[in-house]
N, C-alpha and C positions, 0 to 999 in steps of 0.2 A: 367887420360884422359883429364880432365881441366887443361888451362899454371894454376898452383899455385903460378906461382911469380908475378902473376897480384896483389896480395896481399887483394883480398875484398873477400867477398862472401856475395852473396844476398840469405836471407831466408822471405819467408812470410806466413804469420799464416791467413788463411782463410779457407772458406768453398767450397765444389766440384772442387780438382782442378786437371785439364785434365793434371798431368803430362809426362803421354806418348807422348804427341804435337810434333810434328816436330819441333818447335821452343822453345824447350827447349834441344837439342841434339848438340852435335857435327861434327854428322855422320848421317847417314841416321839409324845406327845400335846404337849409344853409346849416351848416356844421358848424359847429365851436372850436372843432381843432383845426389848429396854425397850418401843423402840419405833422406828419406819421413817418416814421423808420422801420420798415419792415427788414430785418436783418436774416440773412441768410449764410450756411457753413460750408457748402459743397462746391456753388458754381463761381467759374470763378470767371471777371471782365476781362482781364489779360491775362493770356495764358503765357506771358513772357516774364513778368511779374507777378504775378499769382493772388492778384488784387481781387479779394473776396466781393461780388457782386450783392447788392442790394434794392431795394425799391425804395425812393422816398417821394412820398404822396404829399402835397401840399392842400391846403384847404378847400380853392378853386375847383381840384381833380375829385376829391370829395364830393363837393356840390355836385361837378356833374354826377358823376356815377348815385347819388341818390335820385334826383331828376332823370336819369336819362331812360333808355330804353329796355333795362334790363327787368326780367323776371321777377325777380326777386332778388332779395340781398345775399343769402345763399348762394345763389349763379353767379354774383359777383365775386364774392370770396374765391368760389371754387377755379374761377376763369383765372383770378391772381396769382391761386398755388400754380397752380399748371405753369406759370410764365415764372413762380418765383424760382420751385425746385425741380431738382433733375428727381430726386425718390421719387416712384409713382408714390408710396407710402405717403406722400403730404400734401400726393397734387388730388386735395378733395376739397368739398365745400369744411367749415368749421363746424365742432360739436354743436346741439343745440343748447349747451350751458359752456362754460370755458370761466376759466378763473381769470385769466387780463379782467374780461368783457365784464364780468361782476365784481372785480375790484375797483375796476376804472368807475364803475356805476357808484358803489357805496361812498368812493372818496369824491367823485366829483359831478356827478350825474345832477338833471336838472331836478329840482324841487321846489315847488313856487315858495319866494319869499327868503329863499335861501339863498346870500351871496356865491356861495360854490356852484350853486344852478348856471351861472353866468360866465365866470371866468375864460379865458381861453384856456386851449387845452393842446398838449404835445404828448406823444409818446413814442416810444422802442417799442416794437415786439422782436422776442430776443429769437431765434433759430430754434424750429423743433426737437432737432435734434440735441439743443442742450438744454432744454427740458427733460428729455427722454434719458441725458446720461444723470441719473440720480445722484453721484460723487458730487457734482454741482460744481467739477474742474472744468467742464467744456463750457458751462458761462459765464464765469468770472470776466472774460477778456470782453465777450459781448456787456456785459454790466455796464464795464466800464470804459468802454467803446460810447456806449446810447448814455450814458450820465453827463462824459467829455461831451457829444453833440447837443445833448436837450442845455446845456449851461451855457454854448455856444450857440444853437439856433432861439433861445428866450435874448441873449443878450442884442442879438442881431434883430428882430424883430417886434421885441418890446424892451427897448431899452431903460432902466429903471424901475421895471418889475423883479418882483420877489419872487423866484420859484420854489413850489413846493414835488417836489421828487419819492413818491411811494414804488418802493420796491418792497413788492410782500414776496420773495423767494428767500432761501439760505438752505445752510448745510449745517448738519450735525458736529463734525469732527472736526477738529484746528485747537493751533493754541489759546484763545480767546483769551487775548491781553491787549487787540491793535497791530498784533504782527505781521498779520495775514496780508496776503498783496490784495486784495481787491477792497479791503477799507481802509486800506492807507492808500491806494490810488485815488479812492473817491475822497477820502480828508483832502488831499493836496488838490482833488479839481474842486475843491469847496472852500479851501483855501486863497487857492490863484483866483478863483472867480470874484473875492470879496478884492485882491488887490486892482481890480477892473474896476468894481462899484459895483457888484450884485451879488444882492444873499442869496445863497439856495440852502433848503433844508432835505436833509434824505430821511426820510422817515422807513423804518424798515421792520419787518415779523420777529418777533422775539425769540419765535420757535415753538413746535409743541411736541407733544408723545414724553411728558414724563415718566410714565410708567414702560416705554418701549426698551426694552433689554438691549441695548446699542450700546453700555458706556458700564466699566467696571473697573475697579479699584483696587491693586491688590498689593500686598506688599511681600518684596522679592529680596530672599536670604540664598544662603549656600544649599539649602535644600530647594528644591523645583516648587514652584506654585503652579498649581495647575488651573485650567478652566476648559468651558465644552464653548466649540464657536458652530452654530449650527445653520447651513449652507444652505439653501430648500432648492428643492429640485425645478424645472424650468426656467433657469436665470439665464438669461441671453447678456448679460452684463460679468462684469468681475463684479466679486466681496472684495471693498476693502476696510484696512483694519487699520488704525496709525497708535502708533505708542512712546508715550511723554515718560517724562518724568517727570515726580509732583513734590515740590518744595517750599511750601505756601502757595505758590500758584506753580501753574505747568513748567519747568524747566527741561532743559536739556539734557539726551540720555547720557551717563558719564561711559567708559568702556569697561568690560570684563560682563558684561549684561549676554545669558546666554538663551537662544530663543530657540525650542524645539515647537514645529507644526506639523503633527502627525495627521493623516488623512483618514476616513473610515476604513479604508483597506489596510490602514498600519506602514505604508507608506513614509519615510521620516524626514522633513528638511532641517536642517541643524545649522542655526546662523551663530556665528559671535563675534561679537562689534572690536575685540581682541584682534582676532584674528583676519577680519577681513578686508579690513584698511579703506571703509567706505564706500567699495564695489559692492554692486549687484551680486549677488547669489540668484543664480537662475540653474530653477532644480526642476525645471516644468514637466519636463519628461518623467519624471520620476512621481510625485506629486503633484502637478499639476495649479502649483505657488511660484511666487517669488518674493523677496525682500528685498527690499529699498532701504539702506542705510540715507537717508539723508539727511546734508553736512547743516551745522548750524552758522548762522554768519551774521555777524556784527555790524552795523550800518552809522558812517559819518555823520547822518541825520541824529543829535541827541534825544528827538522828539519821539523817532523812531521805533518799539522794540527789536529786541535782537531775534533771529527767528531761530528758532530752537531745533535742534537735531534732534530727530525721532525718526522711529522705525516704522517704514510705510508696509504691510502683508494686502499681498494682492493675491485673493484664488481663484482662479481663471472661472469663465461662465458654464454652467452645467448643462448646459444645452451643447450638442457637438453640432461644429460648423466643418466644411471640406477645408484641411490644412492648419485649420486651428485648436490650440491647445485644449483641453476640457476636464475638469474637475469630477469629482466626485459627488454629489451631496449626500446628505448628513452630516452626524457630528463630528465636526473637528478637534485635537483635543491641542490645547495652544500649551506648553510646557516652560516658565523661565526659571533662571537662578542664576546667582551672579558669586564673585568670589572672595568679594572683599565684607570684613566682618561687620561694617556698618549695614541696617537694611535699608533695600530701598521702596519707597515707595511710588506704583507706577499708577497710570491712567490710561487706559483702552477704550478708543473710542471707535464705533463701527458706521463708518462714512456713508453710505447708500442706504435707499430705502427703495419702498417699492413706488415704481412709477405712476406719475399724477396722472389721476382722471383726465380722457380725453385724448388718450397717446398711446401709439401702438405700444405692448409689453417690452417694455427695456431692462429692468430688474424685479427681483423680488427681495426682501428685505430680508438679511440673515440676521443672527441673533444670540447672546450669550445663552446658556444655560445657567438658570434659576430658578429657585422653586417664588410664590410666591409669599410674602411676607403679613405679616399686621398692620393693623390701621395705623403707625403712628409718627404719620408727620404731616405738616399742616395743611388748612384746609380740605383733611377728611380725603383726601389722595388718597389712592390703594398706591403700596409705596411694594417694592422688590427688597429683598434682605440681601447684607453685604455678599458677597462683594458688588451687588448689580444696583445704585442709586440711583433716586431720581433727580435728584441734584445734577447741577451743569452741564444740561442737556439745550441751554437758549444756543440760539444758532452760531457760528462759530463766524459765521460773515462781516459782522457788526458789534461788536463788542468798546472800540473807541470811546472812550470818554473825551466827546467833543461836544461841545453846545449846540450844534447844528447837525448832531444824529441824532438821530428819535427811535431806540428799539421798544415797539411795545407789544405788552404780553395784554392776555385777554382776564378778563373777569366774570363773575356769576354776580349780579344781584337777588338775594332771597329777604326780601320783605323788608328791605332798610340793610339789611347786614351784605356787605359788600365783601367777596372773597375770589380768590384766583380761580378761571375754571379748569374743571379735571383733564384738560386735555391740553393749558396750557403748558410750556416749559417754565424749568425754574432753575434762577443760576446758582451754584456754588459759590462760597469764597475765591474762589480762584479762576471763574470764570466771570467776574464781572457785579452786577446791579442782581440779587436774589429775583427780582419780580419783575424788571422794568418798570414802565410807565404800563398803568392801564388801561383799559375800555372796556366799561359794561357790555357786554356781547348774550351774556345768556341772561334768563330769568326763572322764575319756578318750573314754569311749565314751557316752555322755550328755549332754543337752540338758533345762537346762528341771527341774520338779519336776511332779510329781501332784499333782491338783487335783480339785476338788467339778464335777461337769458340773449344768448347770440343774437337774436333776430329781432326786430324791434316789435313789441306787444309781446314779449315773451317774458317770464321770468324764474327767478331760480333762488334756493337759498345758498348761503356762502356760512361758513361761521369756522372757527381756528383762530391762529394770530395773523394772518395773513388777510383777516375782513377787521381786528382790531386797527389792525395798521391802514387800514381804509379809512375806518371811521377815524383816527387821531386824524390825521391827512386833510378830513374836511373839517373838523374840530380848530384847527391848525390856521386854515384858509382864513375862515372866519372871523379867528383871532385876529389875525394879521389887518384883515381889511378895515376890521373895527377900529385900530388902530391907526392906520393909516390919513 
């Protein structure tokens, strides 16, 4: 049903996405996509082995359900959650905007005259629920669960095609050097896939919220360095909080590093990496925290990073549930110092935010204390004064210096002058490429691009790094094909 001698196909790994759209079809009747993975985290096929259930839709099943007898495309959706989840919470119809369904549109949606118009087309949709957990821990394995299959169902079904792979998701906090497991699992399925005979490129968001109070810098002597960590009240999720050490780039914490987390009620947990020999401190009852000492570990792979031992703070959700722990909100005050004469310097990065448009309330975004700062760092940024930078805030998912990742940050065009825009992230020295790769996203008087809304004749604006990495995506296609 798709020209296959176009030679690409576009797949993307995202959440809620309106595949039935008008603008992802041929026909008024036939769809462009191969086939779909709608992935799920609760129900499980065997309950002997606990083999997580799924749906996978092929193109044919598509056609029917545009063609067939349903109401509308909404009554479709909502018939699918019902069979997909046990939550009543997800057994509804979809938003009437959704970030999949307008990404999938910007990178690959039809537009007359445009090869991306054409292409076939695959995707994941990853589980609501790890969407909804903001840490961006409960996706990783979905990621790269749907990357392993889209590399697997492209080779199987257009053999000698180029897939191109947009994933516009990530997370704040990680060592961002390559360490992290879920971009070294996608190198190596990017890897083994080229030793088969097929390219795939992952294109991914760079990140944004430089100015968001997530990430702070301080440096730690024999006297305590203090800071405010502030908690906001209705979080039905934990804060978490992970801490490096910074030695041109993030390293490993050394010991003698002492961590006090006092609570609003004055409440005190008191960790030290001396004394605890890598165990959990669990003080929940008391506080309403814990600490995570975890180990760093050296990998036979030389290609590898080593993954670095850091300190994970998790404070329980401020919402009280029957039987579960519960926090305080407000300001926490985080207290360290260490006892050897050299100082050290650390990096606090605060993992969650609040949760994406379109999904019941999972968290709310906590946040250092800082006042704000002066104009002066580049491209006219409102910047925060130390200890709270805007610097190496890109997502910590994607970092790899590989020829076949593509992390791209967004831009402002103003009249000819081309500049990062205010909402994109920006890396540090030690977390990788200052800016990424670009795309013009914003303009004078403009924000953001036009986008596919859920339902077909719908639509919606989309703009961050996560419609950047849209538009590279088809930018990307295009390339390719011309080449080809």
């Amino acid at each position: 049903k798709v020209a296959a001698a176009k030679g690409v196909v576009g797949a993307v790994i995202d959440t809620n996405i309106g595949f039935l759209h008008e603008r992802f079809r041929t026909t008024q009747t036939q769809t462009r996509f191969s086939a779909l993975w709608l992935q799920t985290k609760t129900k499980t096929a065997d309950l002997q082995t606990g083999t997580l259930c799924n749906t996978q839709i092929a193109g044919s099943e598509i056609d029917r359900l545009i063609s067939g007898s349903f109401v509308n495309e909404n009554e479709i959706y909502g018939v699918l959650n019902e069979d997909l989840f046990e939550d009543p919470t997800y057994q509804r119809p979809l938003p009437r905007s959704t970030h999949g369904t307008a990404v999938m549109d910007v990178a690959f949606g039809a537009d007359e005259g445009e090869a991306a118009a054409h292409i076939p087309l695959l995707a994941v949709q990853i589980p609501p629920q790890a969407a909804q957990d903001t840490t961006g821990t409960t996706s990783e394995s979905f990621i790269v669960e749907g990357v392993r299959w889209l590399c697997a169902r492209a080779r199987q079904t257009f053999p000698g095609h180029e897939l191109v792979i947009n994933i516009s998701l990530g997370v704040l906090a990680g060592q961002k050097d390559g360490g992290r497991f879920i971009e070294e699992q996608i190198r190596r399925e990017i890897e083994t896939a080229e030793t088969l005979g097929q390219t795939v490129h992952a294109v991914f968001a760079f990140g944004n919220g430089p100015n968001s109070r997530q990430m702070a810098q301080i440096t730690c002597g024999a006297e305590p360095s203090s800071l405010g960590w502030v908690i906001q009240a209705d979080n039905v999720s934990p804060s978490i909080l992970e801490i490096y050490a910074k030695n041109g780039t993030l390293a490993s914490l050394p010991a003698a590093l002492v961590l006090e987390l006092i609570n609003p009620n004055g409440a005190a947990l008191i960790y030290n990496t001396d004394e605890s020999g890598g165990f959990l401190l669990d003080d929940s009852d008391k506080t309403g925290a814990r600490v995570y000492d975890t180990p760093g570990r050296a990998f036979s792979d030389p290609t590898r990073p080593e993954y670095h031992r850091h300190l994970c703070v998790l404070v329980s959700p401020t919402v009280q549930e029957v039987g579960m722990p519960f926090a305080s909100a407000g300001t926490w005050t985080l207290r360290l110092h260490q006892n050897q004469d050299r100082p050290l310097d650390l990096v606090l990065q605060i993992q969650n935010g609040d949760t994406a448009p379109g999904f019941p309330a999972g968290g709310r975004q906590s946040f250092f204390e800082g006042p704000l700062g002066p104009n002066s760092f580049p491209a006219g940024d409102i910047s925060v004064e130390a200890p709270l930078p805007h610097k190496g805030k890109d997502s910590a998912h994607f970092t790899t210096n590989h020829p076949r990742y593509h992390a791209i940050a967004a831009s402002q065009s103003r009249f000819g002058d081309v500049a990062p825009s205010a909402y994109s992230a920006i890396g540090a020295t030690w977390s990788g490429d200052p800016y990424g790769a670009s795309m013009a996203m914003d303009h004078p008087y403009t924000m953001g691009v036009t986008a596919a809304g859920t339902i077909s004749g719908t639509q919606t604006q989309i703009s961050g790094t996560s419609a950047a990495a849209a538009l590279f995506s088809r930018g990307l296609v295009e390339q390719l094909i011309a080449t080809r």
